[in-house]
C-alpha positions in Angstrom: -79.2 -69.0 89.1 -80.1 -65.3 88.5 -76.4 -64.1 88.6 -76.0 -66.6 85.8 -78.8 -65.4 84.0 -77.5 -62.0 84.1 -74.0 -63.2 83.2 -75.8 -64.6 79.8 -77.8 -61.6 79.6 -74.2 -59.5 79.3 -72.9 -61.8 77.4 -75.4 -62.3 74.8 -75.4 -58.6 74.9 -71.7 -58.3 73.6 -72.2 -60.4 71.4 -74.9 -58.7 69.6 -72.8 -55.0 69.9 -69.6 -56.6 68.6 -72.1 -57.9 65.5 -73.3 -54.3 65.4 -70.1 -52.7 65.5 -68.9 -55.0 62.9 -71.5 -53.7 60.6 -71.0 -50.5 61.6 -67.4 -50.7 59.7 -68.8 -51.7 56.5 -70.6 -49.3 54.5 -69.9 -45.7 53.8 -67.9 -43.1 51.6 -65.5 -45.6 51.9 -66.7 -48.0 49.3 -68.4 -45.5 47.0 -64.9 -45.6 45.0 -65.5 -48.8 44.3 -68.8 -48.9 43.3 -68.7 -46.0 41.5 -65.6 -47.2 39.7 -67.7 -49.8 38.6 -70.8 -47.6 37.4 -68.6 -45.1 35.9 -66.2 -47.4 33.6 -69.3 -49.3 32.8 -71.3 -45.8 31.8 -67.9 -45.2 29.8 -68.0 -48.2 28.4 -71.5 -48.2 27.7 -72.1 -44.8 25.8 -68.7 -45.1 23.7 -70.5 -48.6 22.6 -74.1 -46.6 22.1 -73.7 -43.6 21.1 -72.1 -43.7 18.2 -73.7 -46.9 17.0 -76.5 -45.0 14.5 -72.6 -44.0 12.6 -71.4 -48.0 12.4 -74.4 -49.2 11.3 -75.2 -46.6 8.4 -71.7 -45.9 7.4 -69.8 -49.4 8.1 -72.7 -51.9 7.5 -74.4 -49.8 5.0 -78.1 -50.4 6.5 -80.9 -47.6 5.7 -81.4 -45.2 8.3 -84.5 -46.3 10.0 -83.7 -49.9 9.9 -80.7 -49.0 11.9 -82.4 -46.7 14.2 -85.0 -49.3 14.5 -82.1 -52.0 16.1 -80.7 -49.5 18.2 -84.1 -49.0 20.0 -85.3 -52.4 19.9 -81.4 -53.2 22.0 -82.6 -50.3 24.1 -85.9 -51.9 25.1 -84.2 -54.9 25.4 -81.6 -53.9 27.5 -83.9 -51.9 29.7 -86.7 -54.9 30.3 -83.6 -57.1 31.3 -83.4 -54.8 34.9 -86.5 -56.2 36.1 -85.0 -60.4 35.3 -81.9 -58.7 37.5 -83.6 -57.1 40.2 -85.7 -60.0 40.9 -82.7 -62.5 41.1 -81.3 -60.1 43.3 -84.2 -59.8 45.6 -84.8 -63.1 45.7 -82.0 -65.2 46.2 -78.5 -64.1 44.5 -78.0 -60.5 46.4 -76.8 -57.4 44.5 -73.4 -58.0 44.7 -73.3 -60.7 43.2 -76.5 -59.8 40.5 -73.8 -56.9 39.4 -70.4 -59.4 39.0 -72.3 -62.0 37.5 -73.7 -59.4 35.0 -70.9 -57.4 34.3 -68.7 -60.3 33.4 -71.7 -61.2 30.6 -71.7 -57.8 29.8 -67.9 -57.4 28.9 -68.2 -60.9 26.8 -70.8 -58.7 24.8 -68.3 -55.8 24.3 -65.2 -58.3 23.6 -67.5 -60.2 20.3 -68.8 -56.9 18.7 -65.0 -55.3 18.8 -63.7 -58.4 17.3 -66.2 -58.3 14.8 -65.1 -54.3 14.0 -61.6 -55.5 13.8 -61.6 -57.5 10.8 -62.8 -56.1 7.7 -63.7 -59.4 6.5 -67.0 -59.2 8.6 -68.2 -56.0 7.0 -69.8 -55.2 3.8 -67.4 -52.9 0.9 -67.1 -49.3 1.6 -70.4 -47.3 0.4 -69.4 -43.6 0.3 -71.9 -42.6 -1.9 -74.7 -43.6 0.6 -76.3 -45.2 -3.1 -76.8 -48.7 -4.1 -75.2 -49.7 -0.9 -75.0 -53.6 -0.4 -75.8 -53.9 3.2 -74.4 -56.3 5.9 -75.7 -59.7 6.3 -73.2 -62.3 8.2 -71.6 -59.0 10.5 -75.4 -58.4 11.6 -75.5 -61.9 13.0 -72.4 -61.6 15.3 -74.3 -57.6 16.2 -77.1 -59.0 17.3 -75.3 -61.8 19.5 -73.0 -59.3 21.2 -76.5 -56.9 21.5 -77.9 -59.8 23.2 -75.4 -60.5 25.8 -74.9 -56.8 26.6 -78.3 -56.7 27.1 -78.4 -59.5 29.7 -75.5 -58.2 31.4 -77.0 -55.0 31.7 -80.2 -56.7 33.4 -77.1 -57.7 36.7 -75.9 -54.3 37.0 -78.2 -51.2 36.2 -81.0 -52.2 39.0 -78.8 -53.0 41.3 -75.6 -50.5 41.2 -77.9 -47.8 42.7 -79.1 -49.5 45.0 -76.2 -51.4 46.4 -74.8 -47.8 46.3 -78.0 -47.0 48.6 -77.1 -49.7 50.8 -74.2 -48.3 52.2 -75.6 -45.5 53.8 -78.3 -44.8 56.1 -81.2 -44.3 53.5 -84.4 -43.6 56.3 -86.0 -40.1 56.2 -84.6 -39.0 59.1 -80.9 -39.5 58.3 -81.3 -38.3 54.2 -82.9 -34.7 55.5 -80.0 -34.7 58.2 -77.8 -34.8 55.2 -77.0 -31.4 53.4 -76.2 -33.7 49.6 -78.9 -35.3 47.9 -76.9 -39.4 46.6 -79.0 -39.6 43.4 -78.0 -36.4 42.3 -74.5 -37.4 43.4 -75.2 -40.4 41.7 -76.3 -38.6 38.2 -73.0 -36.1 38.5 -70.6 -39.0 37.7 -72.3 -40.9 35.7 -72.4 -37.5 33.3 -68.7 -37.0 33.6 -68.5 -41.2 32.8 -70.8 -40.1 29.6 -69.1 -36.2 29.2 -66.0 -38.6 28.5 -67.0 -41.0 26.0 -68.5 -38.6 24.2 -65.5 -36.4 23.4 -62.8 -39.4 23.2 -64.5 -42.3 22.5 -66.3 -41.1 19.5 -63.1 -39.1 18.2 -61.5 -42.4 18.5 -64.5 -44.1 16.8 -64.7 -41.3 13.8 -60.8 -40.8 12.7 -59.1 -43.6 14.4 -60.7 -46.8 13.8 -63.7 -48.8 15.0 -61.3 -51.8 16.4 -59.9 -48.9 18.6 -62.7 -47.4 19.4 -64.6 -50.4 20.8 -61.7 -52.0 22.0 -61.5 -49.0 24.6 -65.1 -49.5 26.2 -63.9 -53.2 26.3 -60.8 -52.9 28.1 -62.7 -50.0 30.1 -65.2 -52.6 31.3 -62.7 -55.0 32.4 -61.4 -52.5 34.8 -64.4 -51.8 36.3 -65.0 -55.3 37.1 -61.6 -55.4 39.2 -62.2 -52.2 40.7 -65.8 -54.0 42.2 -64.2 -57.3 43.9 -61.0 -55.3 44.8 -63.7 -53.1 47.6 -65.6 -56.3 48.3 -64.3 -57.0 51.8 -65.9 -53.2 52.9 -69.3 -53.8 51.4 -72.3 -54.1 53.5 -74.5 -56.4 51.6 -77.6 -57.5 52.4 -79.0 -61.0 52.5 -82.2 -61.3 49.8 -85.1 -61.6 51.4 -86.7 -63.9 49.1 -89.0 -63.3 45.8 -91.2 -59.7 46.1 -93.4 -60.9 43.7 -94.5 -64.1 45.6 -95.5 -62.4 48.5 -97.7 -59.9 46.2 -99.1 -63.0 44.5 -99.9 -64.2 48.5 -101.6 -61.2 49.0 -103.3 -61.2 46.0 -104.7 -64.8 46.1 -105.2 -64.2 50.3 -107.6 -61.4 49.4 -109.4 -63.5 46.4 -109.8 -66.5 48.9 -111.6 -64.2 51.4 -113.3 -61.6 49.1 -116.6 -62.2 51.0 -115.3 -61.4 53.9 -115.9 -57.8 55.9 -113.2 -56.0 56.5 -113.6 -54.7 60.2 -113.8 -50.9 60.9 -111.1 -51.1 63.2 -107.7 -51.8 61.2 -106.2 -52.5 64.4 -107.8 -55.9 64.2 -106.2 -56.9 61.2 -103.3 -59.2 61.6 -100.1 -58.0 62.5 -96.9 -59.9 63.3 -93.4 -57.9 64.2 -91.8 -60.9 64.1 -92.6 -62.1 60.6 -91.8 -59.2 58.9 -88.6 -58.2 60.7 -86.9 -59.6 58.1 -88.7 -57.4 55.1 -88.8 -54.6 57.3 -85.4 -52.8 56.8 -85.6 -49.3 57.9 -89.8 -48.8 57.6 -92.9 -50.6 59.0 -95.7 -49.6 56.6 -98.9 -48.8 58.1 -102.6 -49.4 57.0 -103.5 -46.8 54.8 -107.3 -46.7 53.6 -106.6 -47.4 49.9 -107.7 -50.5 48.0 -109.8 -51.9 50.9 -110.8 -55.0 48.6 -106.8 -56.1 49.6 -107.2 -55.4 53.6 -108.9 -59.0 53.1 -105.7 -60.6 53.1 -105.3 -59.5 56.8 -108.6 -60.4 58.1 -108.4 -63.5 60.4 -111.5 -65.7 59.8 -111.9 -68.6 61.7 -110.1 -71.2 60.4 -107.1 -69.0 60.7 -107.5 -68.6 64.3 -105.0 -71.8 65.0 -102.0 -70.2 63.1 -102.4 -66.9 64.6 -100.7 -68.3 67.6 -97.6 -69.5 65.8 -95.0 -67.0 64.2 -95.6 -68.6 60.6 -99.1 -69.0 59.4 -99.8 -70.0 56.2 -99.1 -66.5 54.2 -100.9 -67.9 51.2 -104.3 -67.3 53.1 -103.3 -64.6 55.6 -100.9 -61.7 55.1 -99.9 -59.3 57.4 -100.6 -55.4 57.4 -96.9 -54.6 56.0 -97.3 -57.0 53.4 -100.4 -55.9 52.3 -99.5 -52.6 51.6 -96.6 -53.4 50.2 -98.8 -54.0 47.2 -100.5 -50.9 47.5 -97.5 -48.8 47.3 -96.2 -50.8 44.1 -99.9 -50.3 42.8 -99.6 -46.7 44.0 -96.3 -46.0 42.4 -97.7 -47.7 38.4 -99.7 -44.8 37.3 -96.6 -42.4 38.1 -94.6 -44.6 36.4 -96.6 -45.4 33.8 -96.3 -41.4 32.7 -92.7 -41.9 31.7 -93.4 -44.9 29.0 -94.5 -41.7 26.2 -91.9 -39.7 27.3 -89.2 -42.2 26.4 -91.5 -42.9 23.4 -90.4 -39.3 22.1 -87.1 -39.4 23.3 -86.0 -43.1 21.6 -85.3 -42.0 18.2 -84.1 -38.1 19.1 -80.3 -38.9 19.4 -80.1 -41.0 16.4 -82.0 -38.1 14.3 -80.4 -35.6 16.1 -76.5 -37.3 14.5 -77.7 -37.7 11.3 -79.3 -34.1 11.3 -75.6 -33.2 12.6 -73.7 -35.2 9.8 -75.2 -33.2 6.9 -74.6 -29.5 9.1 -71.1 -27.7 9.0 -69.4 -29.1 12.2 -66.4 -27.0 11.6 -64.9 -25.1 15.2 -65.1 -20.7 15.0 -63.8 -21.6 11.3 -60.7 -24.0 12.2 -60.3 -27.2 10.3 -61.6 -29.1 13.2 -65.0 -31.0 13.2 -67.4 -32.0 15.9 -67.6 -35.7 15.4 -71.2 -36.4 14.9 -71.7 -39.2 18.1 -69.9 -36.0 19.9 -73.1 -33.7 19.6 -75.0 -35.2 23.0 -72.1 -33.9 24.9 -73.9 -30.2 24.8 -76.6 -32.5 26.7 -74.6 -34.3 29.4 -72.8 -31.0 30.2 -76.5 -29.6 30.6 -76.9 -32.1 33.0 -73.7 -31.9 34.6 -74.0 -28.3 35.4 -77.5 -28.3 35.8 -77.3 -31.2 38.8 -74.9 -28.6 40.5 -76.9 -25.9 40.2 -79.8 -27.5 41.1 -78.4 -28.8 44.6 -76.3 -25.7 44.9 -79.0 -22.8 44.2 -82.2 -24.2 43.2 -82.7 -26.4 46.4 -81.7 -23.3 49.1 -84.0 -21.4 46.8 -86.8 -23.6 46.5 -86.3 -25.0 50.6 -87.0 -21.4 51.7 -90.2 -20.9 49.3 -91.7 -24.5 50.5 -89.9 -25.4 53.7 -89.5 -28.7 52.2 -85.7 -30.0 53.4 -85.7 -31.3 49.5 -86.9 -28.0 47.9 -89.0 -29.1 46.2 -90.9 -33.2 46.0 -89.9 -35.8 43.7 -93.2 -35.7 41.8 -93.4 -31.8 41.4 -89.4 -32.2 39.9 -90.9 -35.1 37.3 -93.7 -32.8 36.6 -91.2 -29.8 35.6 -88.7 -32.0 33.2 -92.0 -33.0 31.0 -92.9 -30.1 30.6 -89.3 -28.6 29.9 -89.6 -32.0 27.1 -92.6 -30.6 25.1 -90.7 -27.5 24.9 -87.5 -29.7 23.4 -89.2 -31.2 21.1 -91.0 -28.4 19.6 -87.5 -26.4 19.0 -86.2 -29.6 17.3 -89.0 -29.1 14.7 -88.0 -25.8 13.9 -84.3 -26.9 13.7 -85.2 -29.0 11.1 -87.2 -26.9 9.3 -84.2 -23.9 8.9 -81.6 -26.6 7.9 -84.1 -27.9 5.4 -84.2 -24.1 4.4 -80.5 -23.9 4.0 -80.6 -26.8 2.0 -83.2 -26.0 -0.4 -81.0 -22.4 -1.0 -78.1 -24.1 -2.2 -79.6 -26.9 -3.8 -78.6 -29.6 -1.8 -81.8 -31.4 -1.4 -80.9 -34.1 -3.4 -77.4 -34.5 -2.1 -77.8 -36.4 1.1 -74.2 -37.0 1.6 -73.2 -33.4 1.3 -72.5 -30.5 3.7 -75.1 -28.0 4.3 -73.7 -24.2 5.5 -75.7 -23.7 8.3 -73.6 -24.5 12.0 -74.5 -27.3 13.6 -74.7 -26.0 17.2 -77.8 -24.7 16.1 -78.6 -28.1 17.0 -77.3 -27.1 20.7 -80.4 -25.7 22.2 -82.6 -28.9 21.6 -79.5 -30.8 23.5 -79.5 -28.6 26.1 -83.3 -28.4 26.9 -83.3 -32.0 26.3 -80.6 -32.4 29.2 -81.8 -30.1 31.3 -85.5 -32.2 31.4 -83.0 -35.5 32.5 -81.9 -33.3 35.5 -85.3 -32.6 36.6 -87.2 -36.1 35.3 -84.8 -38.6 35.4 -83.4 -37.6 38.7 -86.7 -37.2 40.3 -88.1 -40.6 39.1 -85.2 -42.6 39.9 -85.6 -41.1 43.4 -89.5 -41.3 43.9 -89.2 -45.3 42.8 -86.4 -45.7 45.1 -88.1 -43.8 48.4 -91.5 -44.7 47.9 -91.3 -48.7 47.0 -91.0 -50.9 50.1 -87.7 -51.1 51.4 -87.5 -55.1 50.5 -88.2 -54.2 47.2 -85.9 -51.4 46.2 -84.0 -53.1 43.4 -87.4 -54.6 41.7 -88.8 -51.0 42.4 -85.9 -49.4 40.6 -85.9 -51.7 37.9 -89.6 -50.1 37.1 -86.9 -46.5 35.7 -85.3 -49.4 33.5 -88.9 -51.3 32.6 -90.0 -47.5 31.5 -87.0 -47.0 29.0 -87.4 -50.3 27.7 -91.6 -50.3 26.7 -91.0 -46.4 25.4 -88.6 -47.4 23.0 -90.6 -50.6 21.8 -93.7 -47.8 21.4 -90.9 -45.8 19.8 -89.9 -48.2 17.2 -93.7 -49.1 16.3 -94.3 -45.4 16.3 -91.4 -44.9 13.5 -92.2 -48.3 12.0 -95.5 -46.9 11.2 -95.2 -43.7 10.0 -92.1 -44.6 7.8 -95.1 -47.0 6.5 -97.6 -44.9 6.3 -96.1 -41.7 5.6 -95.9 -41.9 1.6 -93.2 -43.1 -0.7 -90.2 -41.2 -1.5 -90.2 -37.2 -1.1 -93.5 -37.5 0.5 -92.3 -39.8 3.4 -91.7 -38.3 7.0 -89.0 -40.9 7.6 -86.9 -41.4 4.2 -84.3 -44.4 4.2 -81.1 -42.5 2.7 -82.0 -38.6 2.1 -83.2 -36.8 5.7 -83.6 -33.5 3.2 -86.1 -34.9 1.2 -87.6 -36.0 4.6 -90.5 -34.3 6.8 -88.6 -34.9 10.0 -90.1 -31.9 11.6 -93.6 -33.7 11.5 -92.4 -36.3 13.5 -91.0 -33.6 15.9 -94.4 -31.7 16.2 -96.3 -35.6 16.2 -94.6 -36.5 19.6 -94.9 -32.7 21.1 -98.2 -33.0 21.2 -98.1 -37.1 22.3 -96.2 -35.2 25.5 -98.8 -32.7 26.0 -101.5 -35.5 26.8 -99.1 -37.0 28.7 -98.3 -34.2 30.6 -101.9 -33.6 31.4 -102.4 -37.4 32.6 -99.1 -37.0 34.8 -100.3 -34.1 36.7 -103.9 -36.0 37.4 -101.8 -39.0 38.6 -99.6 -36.6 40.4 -102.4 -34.8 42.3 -104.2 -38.1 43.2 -101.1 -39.5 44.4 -100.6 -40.3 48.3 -97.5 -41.0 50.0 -97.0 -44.4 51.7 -97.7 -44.5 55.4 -95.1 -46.0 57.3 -93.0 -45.9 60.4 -89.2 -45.9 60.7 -88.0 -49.1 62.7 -84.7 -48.1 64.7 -81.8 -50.7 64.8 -80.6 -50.0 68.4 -80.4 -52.3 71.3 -82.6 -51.3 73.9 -81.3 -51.4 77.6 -84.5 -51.4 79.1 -86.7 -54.3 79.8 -85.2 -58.4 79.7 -82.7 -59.7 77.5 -83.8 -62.9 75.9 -81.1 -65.6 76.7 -78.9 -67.3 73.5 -75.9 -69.4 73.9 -72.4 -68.0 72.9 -72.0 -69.7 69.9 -74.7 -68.2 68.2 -73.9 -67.8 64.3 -74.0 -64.5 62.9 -77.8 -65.5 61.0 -78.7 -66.2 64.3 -77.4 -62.9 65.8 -79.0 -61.0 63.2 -82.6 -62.8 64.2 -81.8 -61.4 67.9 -80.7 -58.0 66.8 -84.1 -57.5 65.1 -85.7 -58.7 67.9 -84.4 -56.2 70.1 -85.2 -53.5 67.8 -87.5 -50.4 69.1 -90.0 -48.8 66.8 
């Protein structure tokens, strides 16, 4: 009987390696081709549909500039509150993969209406050249907004969960990310710039002196490929199952701690309830320990006495007692808000800038060291993306040595001190864009173009770089850093929903944006007195719009570093994978499914 014990116990042990090894060969550099195919045609696509959008709608549909500017920000938010619907599916029952096929296919149904729609010239208004008694779209803004809509939605599939299924493919604990000598978001950031670096240059060309059917028809087709390029790598992904919804098991904490808010939380958190085996499946890499934080929640854990029968079985009922892990796995989503939160006026300032910025750019002389050449206008934010593609380099290259030898930090420096530096290079942004505006209004006024809105004003448009590049170089510091700081300090079952939060941020700080322009083009004045004018940006007082949202930063700035400085880390403990020789091996039959294998690997996992 014990020789055929231990002939199971061998056997049950293959089994569980050759599952093991199997995994093993999924994953890796090996798919990042494909994924990044993916993320990269759908960032091509993406900015040659965006960023030259502010030029379609004012020149093609004839609409007045803050109208336009107004749709472009309220798609923004909308495409950027879509993540968390995405993440959620994903986390709950649909998986990444297929959250991102799903959502890409909606997404290239969005592209395929709106470059149908620029094909015809039936579906536009006449021609207004003279920017003046312009008879603006009607039926073309319908088929806009519908195409808007669905790219929206299938942006919600992809942009939480690209990054993440990215993530997924590599060994993400702490240990194995300072073991590495590259950093995968800034990776990450690199070729989504060269994606953006692209569209910029032919995309907008395209868009400008080729044709609008053309120039859409490109991100469309480009989307199409990066769909194929996905399912061609599926058979080497390593995808994980979802673990069902996050936010039900915060609501169970939540309603756990309510039910029991009477009762005392013991001294000793060791005798709050704890269960390995019910959380193996939401502990991934990371066991989260008690912290001391938000005591009112520990009640969730506390096992009064009409608990005391479930404790013995491996599922009690969690809408009365959580465990430890799942507890603060609310606590680190309520840590990580106020951090978060810091970014919603930052985008605030930055929702209208590009759109400004190419109008600013249309009335400047784009010509090339005197050539016949001109800088397309939707081509001016490629002075920003090659800020940020240069600056990610340098930052990993020289920065990072630098900065490791300074703080002994493996990263250089943390993820909230690198959020801290890009506001702060923002205030300074936004404060050279005022005076910008305030020398071409200068130029203007000397050759009496202020009442010419359609005409060119001599002063060179790359004095419009600097406020690009400072604006570029705050994404490599910011964006970078809060994409990371979500992604490492959200529970590990709730990565996608955590990352969604970047998305969540865009979306509410252009909303805030739109109301902010809304207002003050309402409240400004009437004609040459209004900040924000609808046709003439000389007669305009752009530059107080500027100045208003540097000092919105400076507050914010201020707030972040309180946040920042109160902030604490989430406590965990990395949970190894490995199948331990020592001690017994609990005996399964042969033809144990892979779900069930999975069960035993985790159960033979060593903290």
């Amino acid at each position: 009987m014990e020789s055929d014990n231990k002939n199971m116990a061998a056997a049950n042990d293959e089994i569980v390696e050759k599952k093991m090894t199997k995994e093993k060969k999924l994953g890796g550099t090996r798919t990042m081709p494909f994924i990044f195919a993916n993320e990269i045609c759908d960032r091509f696509g993406n900015t040659g549909f965006q960023a030259n959008m502010i030029t379609y709608l004012t020149q093609e549909l004839n609409l007045p500039l803050v109208k336009a500017s107004n749709i472009l920000t309220n798609f923004d938010g909308t495409t950027n509150f879509t993540p968390i619907i995405g993440a959620l599916i994903a986390d709950s029952f649909a998986g990444r993969f297929w959250t991102i096929t799903i959502g890409s296919i909606i997404y290239e149904l969005g592209l395929l209406i709106v470059t149908i729609s620029a094909v015809f010239p039936s579906l536009r208004p006449p021609p207004c050249p003279t920017q003046t008694n312009c008879v603006e779209a009607s039926g073309a803004l319908w088929i806009l907004y519908v195409s808007l809509l669905l790219t929206s939605i299938g942006s919600g599939g992809i942009r939480p969960n690209v990054v993440t299924f990215a993530a997924d493919q590599f060994d993400m604990s702490k240990s194995a990310v300072a073991k590495r000598r590259w950093n995968f978001f800034n990776i990450y950031y690199f070729c989504m710039g060269l994606a953006t670096l692209t569209a910029l240059t032919v995309i907008v060309y395209i868009q400008d002196n080729v044709g609008w059917g053309w120039g859409l028809g490109i991100p469309t087709v480009s989307m199409a490929i990066s769909i194929i390029a996905f399912l061609v790598g599926s058979p080497l992904y390593k995808k994980l199952k979802p673990l069902g919804s996050p936010l039900v098991r915060l609501a169970q904490v939540v309603l756990a701690a309510v039910k029991k808010r009477n009762a005392v939380v013991p001294a000793d958190p060791k005798l709050l309830y704890e269960n390995k085996e019910l959380d193996a499946d939401i502990c991934l890499h990371e066991r989260l320990l008690h912290s001391n934080q938000f005591k009112f929640l520990d009640r969730a854990a506390i096992v009064t006495p009409g608990d005391e029968a479930k404790v013995s079985t491996t599922r009690p009922n969690l809408w009365r007692l959580s465990t430890v892990h799942r507890v603060e796995e609310l606590k680190c989503i309520i840590r990580i808000l106020p951090i978060w939160s810091a970014g919603i006026l930052l985008v605030t300032a930055e929702s209208h800038q590009h759109s400004f910025f190419i109008q600013q750019g249309r009335t400047m002389d784009r010509h090339i060291a005197g050539s016949s050449f001109q800088i397309p206008p939707g081509s001016l934010p490629i002075f920003g993306t090659l800020t940020i593609i240069i600056g990610l380099v340098l930052y990993e290259r020289l920065f990072v040595p630098l900065a490791r030898r300074l703080t002994k930090n493996p990263t250089g420096i943390t993820c909230l001190q690198r959020m801290g530096i890009g506001l702060a290079i923002n205030i300074v942004s936004t404060v050279v864009c005022a005076f910008v505006e305030v020398k071409r209004k200068s130029a203007a006024a000397r050759h009496n173009l202020l009442d010419n809105p359609t005409a060119m004003i001599p002063i060179s448009v790359f004095w419009l770089v600097p406020q690009y590049c400072l604006h570029g170089l705050a994404e490599v510091f910011m964006s970078v850093g809060r994409l990371e700081f979500l992604y490492d300090q959200a529970p590990g079952s709730m990565r996608s929903t955590a990352v969604s939060l970047n998305w969540l941020t865009l979306s509410l700080g252009n909303y805030v944006g739109t109301l902010l322009v809304t207002l003050l083009h309402k409240y400004t004045g009437s004609g040459d007195k209004n900040w924000l004018p609808d046709r003439n940006l000389n007669r305009g007082k752009l530059e107080y719009y500027y100045l208003l949202i540097s000092g919105i930063q400076v507050v914010n700035l201020v707030y972040y570093v309180v946040c920042a400085s109160l902030y604490s880390h989430k406590p965990m403990e990395e949970v190894s994978h490995e199948i331990s020789r020592e001690g017994d091996v609990e005996l399964v039959p042969n033809d144990k499914s892979d779900e069930e294998i999975d069960v035993l690997v985790r159960g033979k996992s060593r903290v």
